[in-house]
Backbone as a ProteinNet text record, in pm:
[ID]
protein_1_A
[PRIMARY]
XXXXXXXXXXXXXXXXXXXXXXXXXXXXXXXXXXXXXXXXXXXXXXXXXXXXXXXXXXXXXXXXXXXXXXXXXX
[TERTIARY]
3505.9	3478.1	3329.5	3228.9	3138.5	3110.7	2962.9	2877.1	2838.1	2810.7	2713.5	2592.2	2494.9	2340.4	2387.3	2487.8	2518.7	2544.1	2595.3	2689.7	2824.5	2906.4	3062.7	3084.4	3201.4	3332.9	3351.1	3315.8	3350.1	3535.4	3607.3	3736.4	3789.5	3875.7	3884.9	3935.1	4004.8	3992.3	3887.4	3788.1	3616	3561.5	3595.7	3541.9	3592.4	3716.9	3793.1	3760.5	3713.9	3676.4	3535	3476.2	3319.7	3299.7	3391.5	3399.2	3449.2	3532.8	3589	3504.9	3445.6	3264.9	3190.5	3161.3	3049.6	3059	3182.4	3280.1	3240.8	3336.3	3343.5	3239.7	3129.5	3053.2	2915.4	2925.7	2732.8	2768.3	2865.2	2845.5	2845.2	2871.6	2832.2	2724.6	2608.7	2428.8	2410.5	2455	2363.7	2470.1	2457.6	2508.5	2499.7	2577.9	2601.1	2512.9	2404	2317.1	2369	2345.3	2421.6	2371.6	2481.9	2501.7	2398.1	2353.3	2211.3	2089.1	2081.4	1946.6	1843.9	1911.9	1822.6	1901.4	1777.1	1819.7	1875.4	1965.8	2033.8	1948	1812.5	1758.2	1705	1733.1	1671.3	1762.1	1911.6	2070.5	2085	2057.8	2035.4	1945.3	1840.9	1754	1757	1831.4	1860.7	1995.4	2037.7	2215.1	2174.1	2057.3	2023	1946	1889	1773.6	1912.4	2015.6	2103.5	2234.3	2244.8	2303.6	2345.4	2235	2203.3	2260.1	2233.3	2267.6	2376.2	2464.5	2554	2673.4	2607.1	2685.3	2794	2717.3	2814	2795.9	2923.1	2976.9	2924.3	2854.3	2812.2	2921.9	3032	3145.6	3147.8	3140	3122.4	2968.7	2887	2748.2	2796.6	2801.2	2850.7	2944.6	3056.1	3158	3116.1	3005.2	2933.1	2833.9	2783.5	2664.5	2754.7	2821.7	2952.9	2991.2	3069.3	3087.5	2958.5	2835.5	2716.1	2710	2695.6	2648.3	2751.6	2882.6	2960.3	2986.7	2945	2962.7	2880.3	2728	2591.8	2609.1	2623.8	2701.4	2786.6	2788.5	2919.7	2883.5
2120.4	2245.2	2275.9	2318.5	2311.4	2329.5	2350	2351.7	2455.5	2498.7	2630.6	2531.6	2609.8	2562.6	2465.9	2482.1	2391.2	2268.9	2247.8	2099.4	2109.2	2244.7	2298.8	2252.7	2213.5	2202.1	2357.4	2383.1	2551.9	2546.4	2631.6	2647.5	2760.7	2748	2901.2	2981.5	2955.1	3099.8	3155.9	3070.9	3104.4	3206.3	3105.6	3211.2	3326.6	3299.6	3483.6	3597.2	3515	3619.6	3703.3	3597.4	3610.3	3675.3	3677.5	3752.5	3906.8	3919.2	4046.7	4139.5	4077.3	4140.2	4152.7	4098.3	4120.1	4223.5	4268.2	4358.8	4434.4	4487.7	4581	4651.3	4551.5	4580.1	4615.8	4559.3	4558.3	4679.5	4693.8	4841.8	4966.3	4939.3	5089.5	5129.4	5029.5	5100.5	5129.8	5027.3	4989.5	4933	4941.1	4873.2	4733.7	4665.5	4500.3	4424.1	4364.9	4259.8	4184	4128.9	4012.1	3872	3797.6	3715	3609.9	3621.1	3554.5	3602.6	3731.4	3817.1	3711.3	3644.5	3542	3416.2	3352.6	3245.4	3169.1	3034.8	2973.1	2980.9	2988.7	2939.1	3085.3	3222.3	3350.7	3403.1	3379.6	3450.4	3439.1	3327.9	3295.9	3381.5	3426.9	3494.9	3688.1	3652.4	3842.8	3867.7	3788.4	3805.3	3793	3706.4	3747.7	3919.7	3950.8	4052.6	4192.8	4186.4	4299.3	4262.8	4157.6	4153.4	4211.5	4264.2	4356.9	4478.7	4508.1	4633.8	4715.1	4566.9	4547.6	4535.9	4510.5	4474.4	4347.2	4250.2	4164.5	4028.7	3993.7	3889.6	3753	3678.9	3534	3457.9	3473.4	3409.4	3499.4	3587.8	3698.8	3648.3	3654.7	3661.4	3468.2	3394.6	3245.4	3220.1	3338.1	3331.5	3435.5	3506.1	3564.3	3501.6	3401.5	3324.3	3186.3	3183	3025.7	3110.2	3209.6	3287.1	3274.7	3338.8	3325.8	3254.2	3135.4	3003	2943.5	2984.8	2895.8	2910.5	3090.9	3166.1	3101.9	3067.5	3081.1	2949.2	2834.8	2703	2635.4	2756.3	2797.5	2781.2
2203.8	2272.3	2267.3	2166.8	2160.9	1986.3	1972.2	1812.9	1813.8	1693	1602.4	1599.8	1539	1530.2	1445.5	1351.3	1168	1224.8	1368.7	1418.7	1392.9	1334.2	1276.4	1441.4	1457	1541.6	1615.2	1709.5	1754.1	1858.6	1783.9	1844.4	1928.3	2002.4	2035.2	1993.6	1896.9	1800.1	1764.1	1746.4	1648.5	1772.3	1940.8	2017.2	2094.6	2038.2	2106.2	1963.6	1836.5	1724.1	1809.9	1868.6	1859.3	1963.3	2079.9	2197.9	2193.7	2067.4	2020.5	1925.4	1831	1759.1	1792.6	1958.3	2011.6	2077.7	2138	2245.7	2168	2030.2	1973.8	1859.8	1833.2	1724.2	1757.3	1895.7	1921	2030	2092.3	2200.5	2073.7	1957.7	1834	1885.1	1911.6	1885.2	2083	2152	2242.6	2397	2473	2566.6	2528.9	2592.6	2601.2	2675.9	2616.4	2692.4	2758	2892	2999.8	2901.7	2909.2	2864.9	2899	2999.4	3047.5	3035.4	2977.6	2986.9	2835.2	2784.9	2705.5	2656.9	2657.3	2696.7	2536.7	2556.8	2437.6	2317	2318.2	2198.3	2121.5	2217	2201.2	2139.1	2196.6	2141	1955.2	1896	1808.1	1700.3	1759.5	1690.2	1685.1	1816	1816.9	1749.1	1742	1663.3	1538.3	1473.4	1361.5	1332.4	1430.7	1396	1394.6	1460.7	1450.6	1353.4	1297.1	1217.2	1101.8	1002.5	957.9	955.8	1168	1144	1155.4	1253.8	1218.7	1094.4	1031.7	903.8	894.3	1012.8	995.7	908	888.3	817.7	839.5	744.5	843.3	883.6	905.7	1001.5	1110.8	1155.7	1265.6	1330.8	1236.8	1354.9	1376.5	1328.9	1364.5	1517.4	1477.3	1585.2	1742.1	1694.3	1788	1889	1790.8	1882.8	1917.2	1877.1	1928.9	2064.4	2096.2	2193.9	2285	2293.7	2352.4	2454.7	2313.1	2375.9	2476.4	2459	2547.7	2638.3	2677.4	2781.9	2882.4	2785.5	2888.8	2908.8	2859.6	2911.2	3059	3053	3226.1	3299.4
[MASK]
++++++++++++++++++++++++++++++++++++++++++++++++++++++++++++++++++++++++++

């Protein structure tokens, strides 16, 4: 299906988690960035910078940017 940055095996369970934390966790602060508004190598670095503020889990921000990436893949 596809990889995390690590080279992990990405499943779809990992990406209906990551599609559902992103849904529900990142519209708390902010509207939902288009899935294209940055690019594969940018998604990575902003899912880290709100992570935080998020409060999420490193299996959540993992299953968040596995989601991302597979979207923007399409």
């Amino acid at each position: 299906m596809g990889q995390t940055r690590r080279g992990d095996h990405v499943d779809l369970a990992m990406l209906r988690e990551g599609r559902a934390v992103f849904v529900s966790r990142c519209i708390e602060c902010h509207t939902l960035p288009g899935i294209s508004s940055y690019s594969a190598q940018e998604w990575p670095l902003l899912i880290d910078e709100m992570a935080g503020r998020a409060n999420l889990k490193p299996a959540e921000r993992e299953a968040i940017v596995a989601y991302i990436l597979a979207v923007r893949a399409q």
